[in-house]
C-alpha positions as CSV (number, residue, x, y, z in Angstrom):
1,X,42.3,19.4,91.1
2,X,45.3,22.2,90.9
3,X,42.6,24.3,92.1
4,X,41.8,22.3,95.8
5,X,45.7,23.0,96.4
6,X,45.8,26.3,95.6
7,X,42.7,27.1,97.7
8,X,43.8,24.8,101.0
9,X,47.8,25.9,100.6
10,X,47.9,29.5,99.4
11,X,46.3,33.1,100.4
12,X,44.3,33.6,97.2
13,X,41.6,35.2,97.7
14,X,39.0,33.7,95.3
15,X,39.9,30.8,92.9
16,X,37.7,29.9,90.2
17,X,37.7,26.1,88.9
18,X,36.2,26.0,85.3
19,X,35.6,22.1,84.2
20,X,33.9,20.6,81.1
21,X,33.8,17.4,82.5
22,X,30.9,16.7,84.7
23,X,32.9,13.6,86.4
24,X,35.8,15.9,87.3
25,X,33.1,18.7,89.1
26,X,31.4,16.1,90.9
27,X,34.9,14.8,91.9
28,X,35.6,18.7,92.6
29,X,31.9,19.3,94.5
30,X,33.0,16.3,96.9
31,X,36.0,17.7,97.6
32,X,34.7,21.0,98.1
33,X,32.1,19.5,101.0
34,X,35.1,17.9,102.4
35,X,37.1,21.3,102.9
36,X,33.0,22.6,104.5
37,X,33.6,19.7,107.3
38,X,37.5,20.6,107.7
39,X,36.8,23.2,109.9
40,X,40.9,23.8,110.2
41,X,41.3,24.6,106.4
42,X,41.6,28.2,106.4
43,X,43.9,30.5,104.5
44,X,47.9,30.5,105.9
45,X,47.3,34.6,105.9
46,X,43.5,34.3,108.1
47,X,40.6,35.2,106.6
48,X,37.8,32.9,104.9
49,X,38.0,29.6,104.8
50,X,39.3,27.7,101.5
51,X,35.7,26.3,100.9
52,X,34.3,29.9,100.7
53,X,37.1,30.7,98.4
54,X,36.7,28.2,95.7
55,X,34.3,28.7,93.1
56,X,33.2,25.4,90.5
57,X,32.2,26.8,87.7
58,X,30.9,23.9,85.3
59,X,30.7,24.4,81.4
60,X,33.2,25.7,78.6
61,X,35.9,27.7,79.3
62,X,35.5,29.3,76.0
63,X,31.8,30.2,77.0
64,X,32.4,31.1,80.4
65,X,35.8,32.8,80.2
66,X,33.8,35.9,78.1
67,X,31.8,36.7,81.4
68,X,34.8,37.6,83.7
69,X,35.6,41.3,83.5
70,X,39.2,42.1,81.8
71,X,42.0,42.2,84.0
72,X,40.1,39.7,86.9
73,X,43.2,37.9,87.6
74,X,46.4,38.2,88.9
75,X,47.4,34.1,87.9
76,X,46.2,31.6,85.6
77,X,46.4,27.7,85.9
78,X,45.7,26.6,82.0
79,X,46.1,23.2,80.8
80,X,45.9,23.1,77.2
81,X,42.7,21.4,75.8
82,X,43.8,18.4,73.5
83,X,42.0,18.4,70.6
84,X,41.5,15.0,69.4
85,X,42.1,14.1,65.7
86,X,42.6,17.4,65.0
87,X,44.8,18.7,67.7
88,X,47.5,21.1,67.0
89,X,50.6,18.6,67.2
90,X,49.6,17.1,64.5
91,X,49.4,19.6,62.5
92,X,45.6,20.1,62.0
93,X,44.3,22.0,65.5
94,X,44.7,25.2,66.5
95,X,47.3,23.8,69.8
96,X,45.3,26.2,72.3
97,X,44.7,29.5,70.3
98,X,40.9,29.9,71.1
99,X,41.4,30.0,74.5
100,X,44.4,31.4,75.0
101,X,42.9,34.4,73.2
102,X,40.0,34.1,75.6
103,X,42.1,34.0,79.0
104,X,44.9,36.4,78.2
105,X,42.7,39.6,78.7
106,X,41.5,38.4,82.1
107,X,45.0,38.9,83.1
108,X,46.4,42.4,85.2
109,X,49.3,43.6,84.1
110,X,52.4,41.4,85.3
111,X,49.7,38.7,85.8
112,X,51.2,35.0,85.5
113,X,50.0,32.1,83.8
114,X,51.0,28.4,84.2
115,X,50.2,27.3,80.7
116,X,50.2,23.1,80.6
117,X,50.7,22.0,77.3
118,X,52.1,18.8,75.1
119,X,55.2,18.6,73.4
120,X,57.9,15.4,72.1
121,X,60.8,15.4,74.1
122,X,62.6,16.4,71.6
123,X,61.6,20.0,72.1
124,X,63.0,20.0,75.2
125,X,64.2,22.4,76.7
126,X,63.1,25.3,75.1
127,X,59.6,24.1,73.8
128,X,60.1,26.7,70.7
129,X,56.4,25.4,69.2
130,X,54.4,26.1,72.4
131,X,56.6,29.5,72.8
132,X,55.6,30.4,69.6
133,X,52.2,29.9,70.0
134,X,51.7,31.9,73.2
135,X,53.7,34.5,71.6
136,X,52.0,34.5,68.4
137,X,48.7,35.1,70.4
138,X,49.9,38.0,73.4
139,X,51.2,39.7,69.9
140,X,47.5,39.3,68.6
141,X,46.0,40.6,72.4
142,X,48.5,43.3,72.4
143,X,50.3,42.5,75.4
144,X,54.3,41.7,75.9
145,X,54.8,38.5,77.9
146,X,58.2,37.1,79.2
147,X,58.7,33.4,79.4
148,X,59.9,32.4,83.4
149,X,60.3,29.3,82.5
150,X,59.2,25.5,81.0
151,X,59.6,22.5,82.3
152,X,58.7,19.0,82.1
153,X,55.8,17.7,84.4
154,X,55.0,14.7,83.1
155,X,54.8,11.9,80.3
156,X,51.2,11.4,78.1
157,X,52.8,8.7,75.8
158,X,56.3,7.1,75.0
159,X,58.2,10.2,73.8
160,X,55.1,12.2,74.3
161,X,55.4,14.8,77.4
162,X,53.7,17.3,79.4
163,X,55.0,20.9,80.2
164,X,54.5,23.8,82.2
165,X,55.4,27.4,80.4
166,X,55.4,29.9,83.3
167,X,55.0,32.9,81.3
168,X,54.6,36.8,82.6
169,X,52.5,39.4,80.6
170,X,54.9,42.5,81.1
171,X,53.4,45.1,78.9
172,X,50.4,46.5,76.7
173,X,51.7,46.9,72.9
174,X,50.2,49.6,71.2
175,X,51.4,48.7,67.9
């Protein structure tokens, strides 16, 4: 749904929603014929409305993030995929890698990504384990990335949370 505001409040000029979840597109579809009828929704700067902006894309990320050319965007909304049984907090999952590795080349250069993740409140502030992780894989992309900052947005479980990591990619490592 971080897509319908960012459409509807901002001057983006294309957004791209990419859902698994069939329930969640049709939710997203709905919307999307509601912004048709609201005639008044256009973008603050002019230009196309935000229904012709936003694109639904349904299916895997994984799948579909491969078909956008390198260096597509200039910002990414990600929330992490939890992983079930085997997610990464417990110790078994791979906390995000896969697609993380998938969306980071989409990125231009001092692109910005909002990357939703889970963490125990605990790791609060700094949220070293989800650092470490996004590091670990703009190292493995060969890009340099700057964290703006992490915060809490919200709470899954008791002492279970949900953060944003506003991270930059700065840089192209040639090493």
């Amino acid at each position: 749904m971080e897509a319908l505001q960012i459409v509807a409040r901002t001057e983006a000029r294309e957004v791209f929603a990419i859902e698994k979840n069939e329930v969640a597109v049709e939710c997203l579809r709905r919307a999307k014929r509601m912004l048709e009828r609201n005639k008044t929704v256009t973008c603050p700067g002019g230009g196309k409305g935000a229904m012709e902006r936003l694109h639904i894309v349904e299916g895997d990320a994984l799948d579909i993030l491969p078909t956008f050319e390198c260096g597509s965007f200039d910002r990414i909304v990600a929330p992490r995929p939890k992983e079930g049984s085997s997610d990464g907090d417990l110790g078994t999952g791979d906390a995000g890698t896969a697609f993380l590795s998938a969306m980071l080349p989409l990125l231009k250069l001092k692109g910005e990504v909002h990357w939703y993740d889970f963490a125990a409140d605990h790791e609060l502030p700094t949220c070293e384990r989800t650092r470490e992780t996004v590091q670990r894989v703009c190292d493995k992309c060969g890009l340099d990335m700057e964290v703006i900052r992490v915060a809490k947005v919200g709470s899954v479980a008791k002492r279970q949370l949900r953060i944003c990591m506003d991270f930059r990619i700065t840089g192209i490592n040639k090493t």
